[in-house]
C-alpha positions in Angstrom: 161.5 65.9 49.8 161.9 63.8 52.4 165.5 61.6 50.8 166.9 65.7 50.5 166.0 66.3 54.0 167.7 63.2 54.9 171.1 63.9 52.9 171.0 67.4 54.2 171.1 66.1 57.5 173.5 63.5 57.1 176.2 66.3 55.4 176.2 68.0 58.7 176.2 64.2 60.7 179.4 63.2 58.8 181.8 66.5 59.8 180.1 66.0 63.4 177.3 64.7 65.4 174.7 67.5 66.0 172.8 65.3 68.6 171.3 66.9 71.6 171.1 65.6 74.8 168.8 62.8 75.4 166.9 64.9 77.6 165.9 67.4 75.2 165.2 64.5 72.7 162.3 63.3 74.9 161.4 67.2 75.8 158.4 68.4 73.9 157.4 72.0 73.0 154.3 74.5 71.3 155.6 75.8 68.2 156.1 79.5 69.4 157.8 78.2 72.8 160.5 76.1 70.0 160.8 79.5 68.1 161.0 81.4 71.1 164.1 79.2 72.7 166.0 79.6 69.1 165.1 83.4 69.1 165.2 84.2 72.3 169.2 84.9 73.1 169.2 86.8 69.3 166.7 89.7 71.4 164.2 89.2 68.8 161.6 88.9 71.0 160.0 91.7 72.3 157.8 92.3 75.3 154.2 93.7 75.1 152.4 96.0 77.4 150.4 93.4 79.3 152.2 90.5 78.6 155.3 89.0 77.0 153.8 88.4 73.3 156.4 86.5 71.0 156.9 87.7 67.5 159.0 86.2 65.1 160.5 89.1 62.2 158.5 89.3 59.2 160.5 88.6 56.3 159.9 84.6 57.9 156.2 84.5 58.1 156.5 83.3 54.6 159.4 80.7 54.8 158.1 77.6 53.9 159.9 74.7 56.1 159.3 72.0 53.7 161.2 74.3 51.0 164.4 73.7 53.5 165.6 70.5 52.0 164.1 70.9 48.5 167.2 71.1 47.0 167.2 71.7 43.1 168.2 69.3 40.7 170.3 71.5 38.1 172.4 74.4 39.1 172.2 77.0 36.2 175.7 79.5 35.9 174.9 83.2 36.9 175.5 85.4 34.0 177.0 88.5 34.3 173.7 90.8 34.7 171.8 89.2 37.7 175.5 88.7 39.0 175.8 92.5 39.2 172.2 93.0 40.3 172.8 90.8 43.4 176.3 93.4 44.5 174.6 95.9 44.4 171.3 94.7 46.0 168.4 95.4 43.3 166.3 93.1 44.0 164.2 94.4 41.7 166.1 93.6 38.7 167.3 90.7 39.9 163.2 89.5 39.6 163.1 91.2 36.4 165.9 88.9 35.0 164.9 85.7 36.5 161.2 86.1 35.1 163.0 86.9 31.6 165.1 84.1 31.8 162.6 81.5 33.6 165.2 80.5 36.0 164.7 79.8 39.7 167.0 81.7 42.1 167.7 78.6 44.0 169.4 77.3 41.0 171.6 80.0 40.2 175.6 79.1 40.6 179.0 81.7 40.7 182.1 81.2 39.5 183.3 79.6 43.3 180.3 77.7 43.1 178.4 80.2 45.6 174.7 80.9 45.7 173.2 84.3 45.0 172.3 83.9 48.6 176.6 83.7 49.8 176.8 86.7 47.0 174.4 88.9 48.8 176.2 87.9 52.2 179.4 89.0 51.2 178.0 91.7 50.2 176.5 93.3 53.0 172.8 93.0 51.2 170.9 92.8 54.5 167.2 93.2 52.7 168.2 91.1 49.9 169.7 88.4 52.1 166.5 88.0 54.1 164.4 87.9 50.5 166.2 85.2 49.6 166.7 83.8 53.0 162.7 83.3 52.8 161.7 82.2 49.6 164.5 79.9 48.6 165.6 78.6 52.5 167.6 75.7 50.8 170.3 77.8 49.8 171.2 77.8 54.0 172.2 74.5 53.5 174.3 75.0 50.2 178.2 75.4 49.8 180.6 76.7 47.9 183.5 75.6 46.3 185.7 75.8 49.5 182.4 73.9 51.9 180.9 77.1 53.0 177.9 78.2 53.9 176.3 81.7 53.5 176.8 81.7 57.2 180.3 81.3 56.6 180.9 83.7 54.2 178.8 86.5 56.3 180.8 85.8 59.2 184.2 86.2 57.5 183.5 89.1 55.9 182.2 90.4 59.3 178.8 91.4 58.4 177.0 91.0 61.7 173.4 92.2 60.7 174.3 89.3 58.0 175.2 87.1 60.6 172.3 87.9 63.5 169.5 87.4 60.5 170.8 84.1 59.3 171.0 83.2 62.8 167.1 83.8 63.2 166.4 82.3 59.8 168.5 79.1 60.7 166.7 79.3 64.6 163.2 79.5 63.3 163.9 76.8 60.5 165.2 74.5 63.5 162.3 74.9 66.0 160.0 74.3 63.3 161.9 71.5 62.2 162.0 70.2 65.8 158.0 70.5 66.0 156.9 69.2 62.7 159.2 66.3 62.8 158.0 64.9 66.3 160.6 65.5 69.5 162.7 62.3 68.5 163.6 64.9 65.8 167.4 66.4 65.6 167.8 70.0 65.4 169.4 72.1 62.4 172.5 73.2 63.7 174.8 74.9 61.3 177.5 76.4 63.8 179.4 73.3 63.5 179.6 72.6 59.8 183.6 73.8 58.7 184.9 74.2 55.4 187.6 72.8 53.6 190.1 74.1 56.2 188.2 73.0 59.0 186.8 76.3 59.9 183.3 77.0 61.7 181.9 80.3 60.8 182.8 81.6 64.6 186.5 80.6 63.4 186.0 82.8 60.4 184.6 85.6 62.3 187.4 85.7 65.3 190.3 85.2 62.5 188.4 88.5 61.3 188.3 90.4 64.7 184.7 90.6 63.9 183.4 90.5 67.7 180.1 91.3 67.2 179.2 88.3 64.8 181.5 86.2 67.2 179.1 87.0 70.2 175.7 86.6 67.7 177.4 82.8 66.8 178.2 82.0 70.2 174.4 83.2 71.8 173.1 80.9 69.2 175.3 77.8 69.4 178.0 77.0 72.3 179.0 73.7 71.0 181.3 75.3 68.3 183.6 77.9 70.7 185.3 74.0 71.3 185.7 72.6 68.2 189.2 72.7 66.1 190.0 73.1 62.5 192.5 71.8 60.8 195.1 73.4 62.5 194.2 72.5 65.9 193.0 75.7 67.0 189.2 75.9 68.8 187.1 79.2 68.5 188.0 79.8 72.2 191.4 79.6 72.0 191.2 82.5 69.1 188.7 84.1 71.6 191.6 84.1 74.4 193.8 85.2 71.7 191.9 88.6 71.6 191.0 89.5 75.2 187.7 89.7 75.1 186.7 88.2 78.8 182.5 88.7 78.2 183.1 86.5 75.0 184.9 83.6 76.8 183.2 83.8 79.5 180.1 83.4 77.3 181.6 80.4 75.8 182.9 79.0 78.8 179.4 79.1 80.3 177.7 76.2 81.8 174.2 76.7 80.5 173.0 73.2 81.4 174.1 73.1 84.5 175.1 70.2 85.1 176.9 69.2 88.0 176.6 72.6 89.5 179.9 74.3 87.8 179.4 77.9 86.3 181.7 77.0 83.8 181.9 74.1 81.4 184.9 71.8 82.2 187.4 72.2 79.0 189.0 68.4 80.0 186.2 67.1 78.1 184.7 70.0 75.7 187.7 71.4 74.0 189.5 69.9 71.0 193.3 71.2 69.4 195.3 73.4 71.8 194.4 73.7 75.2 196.9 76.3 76.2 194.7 79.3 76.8 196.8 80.8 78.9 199.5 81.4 76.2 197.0 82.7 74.1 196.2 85.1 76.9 199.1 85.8 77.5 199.7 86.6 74.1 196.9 89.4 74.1 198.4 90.6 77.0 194.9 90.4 78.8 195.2 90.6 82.9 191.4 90.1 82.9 191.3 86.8 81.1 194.3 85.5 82.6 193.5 85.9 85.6 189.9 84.5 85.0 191.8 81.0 83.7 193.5 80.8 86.8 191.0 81.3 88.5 188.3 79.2 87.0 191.1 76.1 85.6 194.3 76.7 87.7 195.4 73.2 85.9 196.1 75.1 82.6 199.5 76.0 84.3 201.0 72.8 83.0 199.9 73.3 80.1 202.5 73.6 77.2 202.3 74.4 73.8 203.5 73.0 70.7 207.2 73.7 71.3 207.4 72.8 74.9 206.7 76.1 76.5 205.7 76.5 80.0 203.3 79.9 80.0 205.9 81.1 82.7 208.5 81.0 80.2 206.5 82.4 77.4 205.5 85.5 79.6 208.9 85.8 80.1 209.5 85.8 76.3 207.2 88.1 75.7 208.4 90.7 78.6 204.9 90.9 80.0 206.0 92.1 83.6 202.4 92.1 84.5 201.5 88.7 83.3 204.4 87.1 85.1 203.5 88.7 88.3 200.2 87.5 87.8 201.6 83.6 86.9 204.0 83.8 90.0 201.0 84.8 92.5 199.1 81.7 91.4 201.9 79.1 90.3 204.6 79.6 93.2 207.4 77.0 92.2 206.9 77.7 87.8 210.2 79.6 88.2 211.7 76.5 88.7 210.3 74.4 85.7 212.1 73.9 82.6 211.4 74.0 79.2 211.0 70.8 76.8 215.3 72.3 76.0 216.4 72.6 79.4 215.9 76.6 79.8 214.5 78.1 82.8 212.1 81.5 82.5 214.8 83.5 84.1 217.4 83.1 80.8 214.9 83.8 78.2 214.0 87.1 80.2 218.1 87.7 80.1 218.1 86.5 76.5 215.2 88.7 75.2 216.9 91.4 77.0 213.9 92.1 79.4 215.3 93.6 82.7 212.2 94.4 84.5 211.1 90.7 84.3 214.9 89.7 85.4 214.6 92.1 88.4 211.2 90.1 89.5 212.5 86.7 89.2 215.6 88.1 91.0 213.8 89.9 93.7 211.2 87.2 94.3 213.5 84.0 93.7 217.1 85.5 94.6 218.5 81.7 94.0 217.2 81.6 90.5 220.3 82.8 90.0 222.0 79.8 90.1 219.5 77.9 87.5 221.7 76.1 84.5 220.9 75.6 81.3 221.4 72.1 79.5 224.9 73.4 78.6 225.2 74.6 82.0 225.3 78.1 81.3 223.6 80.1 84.5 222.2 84.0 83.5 225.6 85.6 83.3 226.6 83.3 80.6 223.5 84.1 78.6 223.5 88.5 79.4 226.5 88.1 77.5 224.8 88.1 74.1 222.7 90.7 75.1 223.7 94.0 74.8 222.5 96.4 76.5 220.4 94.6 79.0 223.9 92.7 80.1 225.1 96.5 81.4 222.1 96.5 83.9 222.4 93.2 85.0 225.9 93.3 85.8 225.1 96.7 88.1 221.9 95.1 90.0 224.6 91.7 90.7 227.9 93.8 91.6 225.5 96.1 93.9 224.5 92.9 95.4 227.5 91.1 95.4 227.1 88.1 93.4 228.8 89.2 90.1 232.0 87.5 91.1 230.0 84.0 92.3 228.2 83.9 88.9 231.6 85.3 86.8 233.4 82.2 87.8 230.9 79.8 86.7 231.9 77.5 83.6 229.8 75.1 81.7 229.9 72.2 80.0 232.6 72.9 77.4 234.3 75.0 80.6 233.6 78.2 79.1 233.6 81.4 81.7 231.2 84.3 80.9 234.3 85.8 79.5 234.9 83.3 77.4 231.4 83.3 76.1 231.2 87.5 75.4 235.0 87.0 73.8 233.4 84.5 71.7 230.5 85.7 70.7 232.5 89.3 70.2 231.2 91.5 73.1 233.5 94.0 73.8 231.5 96.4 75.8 230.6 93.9 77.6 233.8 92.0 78.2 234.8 95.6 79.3 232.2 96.1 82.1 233.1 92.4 83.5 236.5 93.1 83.8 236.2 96.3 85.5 233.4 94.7 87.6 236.3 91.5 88.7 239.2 93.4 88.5 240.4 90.6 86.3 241.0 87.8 88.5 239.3 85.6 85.9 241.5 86.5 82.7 243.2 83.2 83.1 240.6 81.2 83.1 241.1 77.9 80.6 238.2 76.1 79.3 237.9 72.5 78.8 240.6 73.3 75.6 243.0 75.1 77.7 241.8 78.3 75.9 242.4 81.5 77.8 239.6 84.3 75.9 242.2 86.1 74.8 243.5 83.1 73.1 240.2 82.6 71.8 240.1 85.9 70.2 243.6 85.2 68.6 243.1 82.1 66.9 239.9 83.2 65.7 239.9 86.5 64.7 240.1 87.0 60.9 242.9 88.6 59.6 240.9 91.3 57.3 239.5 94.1 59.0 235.9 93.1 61.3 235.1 96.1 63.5 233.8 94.1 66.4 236.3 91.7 66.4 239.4 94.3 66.6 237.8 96.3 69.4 237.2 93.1 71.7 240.9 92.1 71.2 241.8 95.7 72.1 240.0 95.9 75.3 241.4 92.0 76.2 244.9 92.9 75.4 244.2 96.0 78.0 243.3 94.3 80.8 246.2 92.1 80.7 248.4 94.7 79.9 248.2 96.6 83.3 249.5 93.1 85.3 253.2 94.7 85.6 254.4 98.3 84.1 256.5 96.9 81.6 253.1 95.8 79.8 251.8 99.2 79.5 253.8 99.5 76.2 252.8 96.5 75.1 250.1 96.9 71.7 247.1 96.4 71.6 246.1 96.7 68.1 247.2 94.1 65.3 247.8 94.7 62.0 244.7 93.9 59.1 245.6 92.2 55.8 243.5 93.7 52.6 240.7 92.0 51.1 241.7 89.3 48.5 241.5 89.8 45.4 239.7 92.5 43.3 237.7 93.2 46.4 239.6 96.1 47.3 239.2 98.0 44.6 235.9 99.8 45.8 238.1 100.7 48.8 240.7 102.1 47.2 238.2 104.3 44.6 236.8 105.8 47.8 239.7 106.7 49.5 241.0 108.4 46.4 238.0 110.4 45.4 237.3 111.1 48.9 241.3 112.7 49.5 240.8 114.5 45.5 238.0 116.0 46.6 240.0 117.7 49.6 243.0 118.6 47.4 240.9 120.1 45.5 239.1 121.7 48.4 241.8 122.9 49.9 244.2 124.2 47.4 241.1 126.7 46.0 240.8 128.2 49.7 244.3 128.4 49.8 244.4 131.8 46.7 240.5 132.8 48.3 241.1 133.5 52.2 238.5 135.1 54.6 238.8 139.0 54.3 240.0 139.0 50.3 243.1 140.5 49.5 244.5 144.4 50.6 244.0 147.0 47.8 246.5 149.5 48.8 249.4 150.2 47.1 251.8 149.6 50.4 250.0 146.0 50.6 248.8 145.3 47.3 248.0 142.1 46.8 248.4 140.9 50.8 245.9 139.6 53.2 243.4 142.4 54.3 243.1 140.1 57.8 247.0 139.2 58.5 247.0 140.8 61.5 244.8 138.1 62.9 245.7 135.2 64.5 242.9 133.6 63.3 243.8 133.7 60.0 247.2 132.2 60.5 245.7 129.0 62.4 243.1 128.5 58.9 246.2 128.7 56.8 248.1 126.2 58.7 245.2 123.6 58.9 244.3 124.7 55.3 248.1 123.7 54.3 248.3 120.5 56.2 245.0 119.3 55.0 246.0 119.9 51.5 249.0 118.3 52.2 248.0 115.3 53.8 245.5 114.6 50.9 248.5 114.6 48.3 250.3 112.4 50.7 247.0 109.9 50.8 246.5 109.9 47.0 250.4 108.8 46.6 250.3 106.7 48.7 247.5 105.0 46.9 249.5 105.1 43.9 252.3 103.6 45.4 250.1 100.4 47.0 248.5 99.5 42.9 251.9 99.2 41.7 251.8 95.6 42.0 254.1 94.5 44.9 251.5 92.9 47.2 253.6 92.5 50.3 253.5 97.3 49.9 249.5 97.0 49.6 248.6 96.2 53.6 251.1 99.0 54.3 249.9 101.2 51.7 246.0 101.0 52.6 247.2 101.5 56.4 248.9 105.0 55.9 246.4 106.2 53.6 243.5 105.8 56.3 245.2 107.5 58.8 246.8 110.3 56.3 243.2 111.1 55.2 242.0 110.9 58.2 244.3 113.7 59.5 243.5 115.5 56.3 239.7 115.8 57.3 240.1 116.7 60.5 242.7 119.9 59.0 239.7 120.8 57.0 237.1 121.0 59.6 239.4 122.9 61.7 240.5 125.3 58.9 236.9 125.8 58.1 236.4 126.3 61.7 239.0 129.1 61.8 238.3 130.6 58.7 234.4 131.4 60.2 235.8 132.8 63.7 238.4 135.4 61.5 235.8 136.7 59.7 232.9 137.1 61.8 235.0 137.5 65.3 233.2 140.8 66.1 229.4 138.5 65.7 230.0 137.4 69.1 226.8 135.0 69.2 228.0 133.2 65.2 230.9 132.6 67.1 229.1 131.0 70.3 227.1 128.6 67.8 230.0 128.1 66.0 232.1 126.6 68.8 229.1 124.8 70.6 228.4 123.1 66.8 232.2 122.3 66.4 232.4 121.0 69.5 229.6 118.4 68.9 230.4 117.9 65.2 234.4 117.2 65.9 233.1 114.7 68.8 230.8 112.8 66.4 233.5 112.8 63.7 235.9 111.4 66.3 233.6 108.8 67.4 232.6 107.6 63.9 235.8 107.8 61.8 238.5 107.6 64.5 238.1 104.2 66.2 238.4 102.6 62.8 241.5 104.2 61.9 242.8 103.7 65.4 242.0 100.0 65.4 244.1 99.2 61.8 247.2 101.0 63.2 249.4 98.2 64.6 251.6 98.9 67.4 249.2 101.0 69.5 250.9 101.3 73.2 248.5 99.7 75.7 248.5 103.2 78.1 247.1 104.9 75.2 243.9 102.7 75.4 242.8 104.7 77.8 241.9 107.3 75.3 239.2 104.7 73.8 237.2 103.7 76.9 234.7 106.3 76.0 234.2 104.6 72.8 233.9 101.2 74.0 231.4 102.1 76.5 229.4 103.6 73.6 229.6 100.6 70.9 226.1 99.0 69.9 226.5 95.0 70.1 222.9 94.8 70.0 223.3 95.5 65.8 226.0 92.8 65.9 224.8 89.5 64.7 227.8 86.9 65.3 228.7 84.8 62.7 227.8 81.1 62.9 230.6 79.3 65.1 231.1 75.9 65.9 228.8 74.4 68.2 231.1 73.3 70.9 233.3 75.7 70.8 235.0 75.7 74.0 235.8 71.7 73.0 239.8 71.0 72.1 240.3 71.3 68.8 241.1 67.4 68.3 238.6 66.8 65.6 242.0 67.4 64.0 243.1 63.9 64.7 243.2 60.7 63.3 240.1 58.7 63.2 239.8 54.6 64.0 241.0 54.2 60.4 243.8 56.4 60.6 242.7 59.1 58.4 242.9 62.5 59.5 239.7 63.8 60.2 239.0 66.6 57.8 236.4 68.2 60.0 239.1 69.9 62.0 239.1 73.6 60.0 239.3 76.9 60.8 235.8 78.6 60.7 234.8 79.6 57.6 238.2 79.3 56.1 237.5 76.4 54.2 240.8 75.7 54.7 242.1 72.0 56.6 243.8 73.1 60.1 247.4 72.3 59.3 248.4 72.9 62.8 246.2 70.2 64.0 247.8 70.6 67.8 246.1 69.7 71.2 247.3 73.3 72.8 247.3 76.2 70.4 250.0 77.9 69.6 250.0 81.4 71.9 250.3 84.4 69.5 253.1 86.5 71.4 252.4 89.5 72.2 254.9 92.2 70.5 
């Protein structure tokens, strides 16, 4: 017995040393005062009337230490029949077949090469567990296929009367083992054994959420809340992770007390990732970030695996009330950069978090100024961002530093303008030059790129909906410069797909202006009111007295019209002449475009004639309409007002409205060149005189045959 003790001792030795202090190594004990120090934080012992009396639970009067290491020789497969009698807990069949069979339970094997003592711990067997806990105690020490103990397998499964009784088996087992052995003796101490993935059983029970085993692991063994699996994260960092301050406090805990701290001191304790605070941060936990401050203020400088300061990942995360928190303790972190150069302030701006913006702003007005490594200050970055840009650029113009920040221009000289034209912003681009009454429209970059000349030689020529309206609301702006630009357009022309691509485009605009033909020419022989009866007006309208009915037979007419016009014109673009088809797909948008909008208002007319007298149908019906010819507007007309050249600019006035109400946030921009405020010179000849064939238009595919220092400047028509 005594070689199996010895190898099940060294199996725990070689993941990690078990050995307790020197000091308890020369400390000797009774018996019942060893059992009561293992029991004693479990609450299994229990006070008497005229004394405290220590009991230990009964199902381990019977456990037989010297059974502990008595490891048998053979394992024997579990067949189906005392496999199902172990789920579901009998343990009286489970005796009947091991009698029949003449097999000892300690030698029984699953298919993951599990004990029937990890089966009954998965499943929740409570009874059965401590039966088998008590006659066979070697099974403690036995793994599975993955390394794990029952222990383990309780504790991921989150069975925490599971877990508190193997914790008193395995504590009575060690304080007898501690006594029997002499007081040079180690201690069992199974906490720290991990499985194949480097997991304790505490790691298996906080992956699991399953607090009240955590806290039953961490009353019986500290040592493990430090230790790190193969990923490098500790127990107590997956403790931070959920919150729970009474469980890291409890594994933080100095219960030596040694050198008179209340806490342990993590420098020396904790393996894998010491940034708590990101995990607390990350729980969004006031409590127990404000206890790490507290308790280790150093964690501040702290970063995690990606060069994070916890400043900037509270930024990240938008967690107004853990940045307040990190500012009160760590006054200059709004000033520290990231391993990439970033401060706090421009991921808030990034991640489009305004309230932490307006902190850093309030508390640290000259964070303002902070550049990026491609020295890009917060203006340059709310241009990506949507919505949050709006609210920015409000809280600096009320302030008065929108046009200190608007003028700005990093590395590859880019202005904010230059970065929202770029990135295809026009909402955006819109608010900034309302905000600086263009003074910065002529702003070159390091290129001699103007935006609007960005948005010109890098627009695509077939139709992209957030590309058209940001050229639109550039060529605006520059338009109003002298009176003579007012009638200069603002909309350019957009060249078909390629190909067999537009074929789906044309199929819906035919169907779509059929099916209004068709629509339209039936209502035309079925008008509201039906026809007069009489013989003077047999065969006339019963309502043609009303004006009403006039106005639905006018739109009625022009929609049907317009619909004809549409599927002609359709016809005429498939011929085969390719230089008719942009043309062709032009006119048919807008003439079924005006077609719909006849139809609605025919419609419209056609109710109000016939039930003019139903004075509250007519109410709804021109409060609907309203909202209905407004949303039809908005979703249908920009399009076909953005693919009809030669819009005047003065009429752009018309389509602030819309602008102000276009989503960039759904907008993801395509990839672009890096540097793409650089000159275009990668068009030139390398040292050996070839031309360098990295100088192409984006995603064209095509070599840049223009290959010029300056871009040529589109004129304007």
């Amino acid at each position: 017995m005594g070689s199996c003790e010895e190898a099940g001792i060294d199996r725990m030795e070689a993941q990690r040393s078990v050995v307790v202090s020197h000091g308890e190594r020369k400390r000797s004990y009774f018996p019942m005062n060893l059992i009561k120090c293992g029991l004693r934080s479990l609450g299994l012992l229990q006070t008497g009337g005229m004394g405290e009396t220590e009991s230990v639970p009964d199902y381990l009067t019977n456990l037989r230490v010297s059974d502990v290491f008595n490891l048998p020789s053979e394992d024997v497969q579990i067949d189906p029949q005392i496999f199902t009698a172990v789920c579901e807990g009998e343990k009286e069949r489970l005796e009947e077949y091991l009698k029949k069979r003449g097999t000892s339970m300690a030698c029984l094997k699953g298919d993951q090469g599990g004990s029937v003592l990890h089966i009954a711990a998965a499943c929740n067997h409570l009874e059965l567990v401590k039966i088998i806990a008590s006659e066979c105690p070697c099974l403690l020490l036995k793994p599975d296929s993955k390394d794990q103990l029952p222990l383990h397998v309780a504790a991921h499964a989150g069975h925490s009367t599971v877990v508190e009784s193997l914790v008193a088996t395995v504590g009575y087992v060690s304080a007898r083992l501690s006594d029997e052995e002499g007081s040079g003796r180690r201690r069992l101490n199974l906490y720290v054994l991990k499985n194949k993935d480097g997991d304790t059983p505490l790691h298996l029970a906080l992956k699991g959420l399953h607090m009240t085993s955590a806290k039953h692991l961490v009353n019986a063994n500290q040592e493990a809340s430090f230790l790190e699996n193969n990923d490098g994260i500790s127990p107590l960092y997956l403790a931070v992770g959920t919150g729970d301050l009474p469980l890291v406090q409890a594994m933080l805990e100095n219960r030596k007390e040694d050198g008179g701290r209340r806490y342990v001191d993590i420098d020396s304790h904790l393996e894998g990732r010491k940034y708590l605070l990101h995990a607390a941060l990350r729980a969004r936990s006031p409590d127990t970030l404000e206890f790490l401050l507290k308790e280790y203020p150093s964690l501040v400088d702290e970063r995690d695996k990606e060069g994070r300061t916890c400043l900037w990942f509270a930024a990240s995360e938008g967690y107004y009330q853990g940045v307040s928190i990190l500012l009160e303790q760590w006054k200059n972190g709004v000033y520290v950069s990231n391993d990439d150069g970033s401060f706090p302030i421009h991921i808030a701006v990034e991640r489009r978090h305004i309230r932490v913006v307006y902190l850093f702003l309030t508390l640290y007005p000259d964070s303002k100024h902070l550049p990026n490594k491609k020295g890009q200050n917060i203006v340059h970055i709310a241009t990506k961002s949507g919505i949050c840009a709006l609210f920015l650029f409000s809280y600096l113009w009320v302030i008065g530093w929108i046009n200190t920040l608007v003028e700005k221009q990093d590395e590859n000289g880019n202005s904010p303008l230059h970065e929202a034209t770029i990135n295809w912003r026009p909402r955006t681009l819109y608010v900034l030059l309302l905000m600086t009454k263009t003074k910065w429209l002529y702003v070159q970059n390091n290129a001699g790129h103007t935006a609007l000349e960005i948005a010109e030689n890098t627009m695509k020529d077939n139709y992209i909906f957030m590309e058209r309206v940001t050229l639109m609301v550039l060529l605006f702006f520059y338009a109003p410069i002298s009176r003579k630009s007012w009638w200069r357009t603002i909309t350019k022309p957009a060249k078909p797909l390629e190909g067999g691509k537009s074929d789906n485009y044309v199929d819906t605009l035919l169907v779509v202006a059929a099916l209004v033909a068709t629509v339209t020419f039936a209502a035309g022989f079925t008008i509201p009111g039906g026809f007069n009866a009489s013989e003077k007006k047999l065969g006339l309208a019963a309502l043609e007295d009303k004006p009403e009915l006039a106005y639905f037979m006018i739109f009625n007419i022009m929609a049907m019209q317009s619909s004809i016009v549409t599927i002609a014109i359709l016809i005429w673009g498939q011929l085969g002449d390719k230089a008719l088809v942009p043309m062709a797909f032009a006119w048919a948008l807008r003439s079924l475009f005006f077609s719909l909008l006849c139809m609605v208002l025919a419609f419209y007319w056609g109710v109000v004639v016939t039930f003019v007298n139903v004075k509250g149908v007519v109410i709804f019906l021109k409060v609907t309409y309203a909202i209905f010819l407004f949303l039809m507007l908005f979703n249908l007309g920009p399009h076909v007002f953005l693919q009809t050249p030669g819009i005047p600019a003065f009429l752009g006035t018309c389509f602030l409205m819309f602008v102000m109400l276009v989503n960039e946030d759904s907008f993801t921009t395509p990839a672009k060149k890096e540097n793409s405020g650089k000159e275009d010179s990668t068009a030139k000849k390398d040292n050996s005189g070839k031309e360098d064939s990295t100088a192409k238009k984006e995603n064209s595919g095509k070599e840049d045959s223009t290959a010029k220092t300056e871009p040529e400047k589109q004129e304007i028509n």
